[in-house]
C-alpha positions in Angstrom: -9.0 18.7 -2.4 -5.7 21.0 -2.3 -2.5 19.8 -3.4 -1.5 19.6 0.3 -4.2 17.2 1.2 -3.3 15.2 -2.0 0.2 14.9 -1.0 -1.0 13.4 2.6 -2.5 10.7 0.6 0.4 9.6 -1.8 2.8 6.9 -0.3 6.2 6.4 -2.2 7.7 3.4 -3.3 11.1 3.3 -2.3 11.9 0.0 -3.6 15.8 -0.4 -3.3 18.0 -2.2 -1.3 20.3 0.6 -0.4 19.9 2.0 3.3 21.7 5.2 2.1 19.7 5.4 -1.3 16.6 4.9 0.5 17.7 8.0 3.7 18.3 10.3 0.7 15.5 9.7 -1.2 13.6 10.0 1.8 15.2 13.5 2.5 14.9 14.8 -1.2 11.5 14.0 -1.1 10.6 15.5 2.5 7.1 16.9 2.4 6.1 16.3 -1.5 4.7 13.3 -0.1 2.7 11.8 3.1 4.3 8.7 3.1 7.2 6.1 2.5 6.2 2.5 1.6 9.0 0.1 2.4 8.6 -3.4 1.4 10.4 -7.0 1.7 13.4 -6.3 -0.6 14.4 -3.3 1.5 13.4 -5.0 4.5 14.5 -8.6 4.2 18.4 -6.6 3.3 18.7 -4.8 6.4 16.5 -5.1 9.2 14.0 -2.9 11.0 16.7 -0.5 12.6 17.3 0.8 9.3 13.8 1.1 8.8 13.9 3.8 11.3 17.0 5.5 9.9 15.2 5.8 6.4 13.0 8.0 7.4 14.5 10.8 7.5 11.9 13.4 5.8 9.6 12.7 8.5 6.8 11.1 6.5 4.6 8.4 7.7 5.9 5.0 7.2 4.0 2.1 5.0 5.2 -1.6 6.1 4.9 -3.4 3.1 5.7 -7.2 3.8 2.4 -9.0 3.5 2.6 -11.2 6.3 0.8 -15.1 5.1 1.6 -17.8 6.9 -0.3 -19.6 10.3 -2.3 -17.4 12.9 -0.1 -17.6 15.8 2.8 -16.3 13.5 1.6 -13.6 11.4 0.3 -12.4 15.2 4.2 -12.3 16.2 4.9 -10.5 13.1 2.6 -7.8 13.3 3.5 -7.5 17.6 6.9 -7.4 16.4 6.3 -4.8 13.3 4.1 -2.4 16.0 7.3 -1.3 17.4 8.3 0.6 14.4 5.1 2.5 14.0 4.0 1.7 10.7 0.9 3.5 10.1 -0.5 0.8 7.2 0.7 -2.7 7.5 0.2 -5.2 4.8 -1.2 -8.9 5.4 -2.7 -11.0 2.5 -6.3 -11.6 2.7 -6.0 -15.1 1.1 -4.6 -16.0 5.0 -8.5 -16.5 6.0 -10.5 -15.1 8.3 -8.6 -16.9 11.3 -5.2 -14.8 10.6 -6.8 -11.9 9.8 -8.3 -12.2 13.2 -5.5 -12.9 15.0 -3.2 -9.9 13.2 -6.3 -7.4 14.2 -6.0 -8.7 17.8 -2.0 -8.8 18.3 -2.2 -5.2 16.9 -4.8 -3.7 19.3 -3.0 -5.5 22.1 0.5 -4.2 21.4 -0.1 -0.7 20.3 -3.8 -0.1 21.4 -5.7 3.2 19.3 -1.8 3.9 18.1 -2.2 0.3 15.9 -1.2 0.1 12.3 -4.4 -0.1 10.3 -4.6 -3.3 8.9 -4.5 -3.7 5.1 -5.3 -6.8 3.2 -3.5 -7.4 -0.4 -6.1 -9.1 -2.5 -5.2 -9.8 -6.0 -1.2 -8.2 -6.9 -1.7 -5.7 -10.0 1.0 -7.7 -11.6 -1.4 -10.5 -12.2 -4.3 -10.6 -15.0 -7.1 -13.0 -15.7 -4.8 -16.0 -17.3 -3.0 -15.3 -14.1 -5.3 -16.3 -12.1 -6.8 -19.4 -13.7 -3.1 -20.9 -13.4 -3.3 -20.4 -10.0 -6.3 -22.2 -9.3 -8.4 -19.2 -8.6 -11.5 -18.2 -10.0 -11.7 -14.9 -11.8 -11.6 -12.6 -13.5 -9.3 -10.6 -11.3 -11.8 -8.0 -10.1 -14.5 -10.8 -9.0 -11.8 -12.0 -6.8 -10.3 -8.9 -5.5 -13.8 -8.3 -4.1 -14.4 -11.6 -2.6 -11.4 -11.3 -0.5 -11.4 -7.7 0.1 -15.3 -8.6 1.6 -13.2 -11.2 3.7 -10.9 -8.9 5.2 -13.6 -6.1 5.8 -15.5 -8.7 7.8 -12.5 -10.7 9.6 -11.3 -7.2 10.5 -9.4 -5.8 8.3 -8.8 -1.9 8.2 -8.6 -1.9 4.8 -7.5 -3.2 1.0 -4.8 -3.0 -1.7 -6.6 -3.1 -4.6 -5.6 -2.0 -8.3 -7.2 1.4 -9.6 -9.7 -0.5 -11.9 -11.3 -2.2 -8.9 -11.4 0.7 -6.5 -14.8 1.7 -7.6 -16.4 -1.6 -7.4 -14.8 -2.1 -3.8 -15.4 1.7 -2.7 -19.8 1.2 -3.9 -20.1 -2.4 -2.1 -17.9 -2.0 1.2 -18.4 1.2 2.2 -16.6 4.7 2.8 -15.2 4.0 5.7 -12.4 0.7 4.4 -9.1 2.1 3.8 -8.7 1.7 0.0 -4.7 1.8 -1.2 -3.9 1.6 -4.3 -0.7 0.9 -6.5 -0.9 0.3 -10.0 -0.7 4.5 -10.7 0.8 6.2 -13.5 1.0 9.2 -15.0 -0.1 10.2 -18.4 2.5 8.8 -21.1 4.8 7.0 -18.4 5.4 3.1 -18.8 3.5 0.8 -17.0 6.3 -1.3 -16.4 5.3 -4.4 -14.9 1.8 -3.4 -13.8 -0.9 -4.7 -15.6 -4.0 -2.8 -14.0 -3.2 0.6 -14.4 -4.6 4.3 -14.2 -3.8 8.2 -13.8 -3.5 9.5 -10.4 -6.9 11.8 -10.6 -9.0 8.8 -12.0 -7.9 6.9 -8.9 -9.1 9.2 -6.4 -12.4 9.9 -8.5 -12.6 6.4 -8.7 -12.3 6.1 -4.6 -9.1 5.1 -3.8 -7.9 6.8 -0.3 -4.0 6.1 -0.8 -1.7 6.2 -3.6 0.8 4.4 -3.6 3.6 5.4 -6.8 6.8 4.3 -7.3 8.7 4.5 -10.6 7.3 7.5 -11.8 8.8 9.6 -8.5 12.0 7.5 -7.9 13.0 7.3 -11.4 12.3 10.8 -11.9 14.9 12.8 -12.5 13.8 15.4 -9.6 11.7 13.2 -7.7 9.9 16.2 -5.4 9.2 17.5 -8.1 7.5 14.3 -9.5 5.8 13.8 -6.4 4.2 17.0 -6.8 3.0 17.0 -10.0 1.5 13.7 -9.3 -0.1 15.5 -6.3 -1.5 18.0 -8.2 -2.9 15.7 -10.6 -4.8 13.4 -8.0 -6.1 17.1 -6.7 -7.3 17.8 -10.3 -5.0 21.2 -10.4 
């Protein structure tokens, strides 16, 4: 893998609430990376139309606002998210098969082979093991991330978020063919923040992650092309 084809694969976080922030970041940033992931703070501020004006580098957009609720509305969410083209769209696999179902279908018949693949959040990398048991759910955390991401797989899911430590697990029992996207990354020496399932770029994608999603480590960044790149070089073992 080239650096080029490693920078198709890495998605960054632009986790602000700015519009203009967010356009620049998106411009400085151009094509050191493949994507933009946009998520509910960003989105919940200022609507879809500046979704569209963020995206100013041209890179592929990442919908990040995990749709969980009844069938019949995470169907009109994901009918009403087709029209801006996301090419990953987040719902949570703990919705069940039924609204995993219904997103799959209210995707296929609004956008057709120009869909938003599909991808299920199973367990947030925020949460550990103790997590977990406070929430009523069995663990430990990679026993369930597995368990649902089998759920979404077979309700019709495209794909996963999954932590870096579980990609290998998930990558060996569902397949090569489910979308594996993973946050959770960070370079050598940086902070992990509030992640709690964590690992370098290039261990990721040996591990079998397919996206990369990073966010600190290039926003923060001081240069953040320049971050994205070296992280790009990284995942391509250069």
């Amino acid at each position: 893998m080239t650096s080029g084809d490693a920078a198709a694969r890495l998605f960054a976080a632009v986790d602000t609430s700015d519009p203009a922030a967010a356009a620049a970041l998106c411009g400085d940033l151009g094509d050191s990376v493949g994507g933009i992931k946009l998520g509910l703070e960003f989105f919940v501020a200022n609507g879809p139309v500046a979704v569209r004006a963020a995206l100013v580098g041209g890179q592929r957009l990442f919908l990040d606002l995990k749709f969980h609720d009844i069938p019949n509305t995470v169907a009109g969410a994901v009918r009403s998210a087709c029209a801006l083209e996301p090419e990953l769209l987040t719902i949570h696999a703990a919705g069940g098969p039924a609204m995993i179902e219904a997103a799959r279908r209210a995707a296929e018949e609004t956008a057709g082979a120009a869909r938003p693949r599909l991808i299920a959040v199973t367990v947030l990398t925020s949460l550990g093991d103790e997590d977990l048991d406070k929430t009523g759910q069995r663990g430990p955390a990679a026993d369930q991330v597995l368990r649902l991401a089998r759920l979404a797989r077979e309700s019709g899911a495209d794909g996963a978020v999954c932590s870096p430590l579980e990609a290998a697990a998930l990558r060996a029992a569902l397949g090569p063919d489910f979308l594996l996207v993973v946050p959770g990354v960070r370079t050598p020496g940086s902070a992990a923040d509030d992640q709690k399932r964590v690992m370098t770029p290039r261990d990721a994608i040996a591990a079998g992650a397919d996206r990369l999603v990073v966010g600190r480590p290039i926003t923060r960044a001081q240069d953040p092309a320049a971050a994205a790149r070296a992280i790009a070089k990284g995942m391509a073992g250069t």
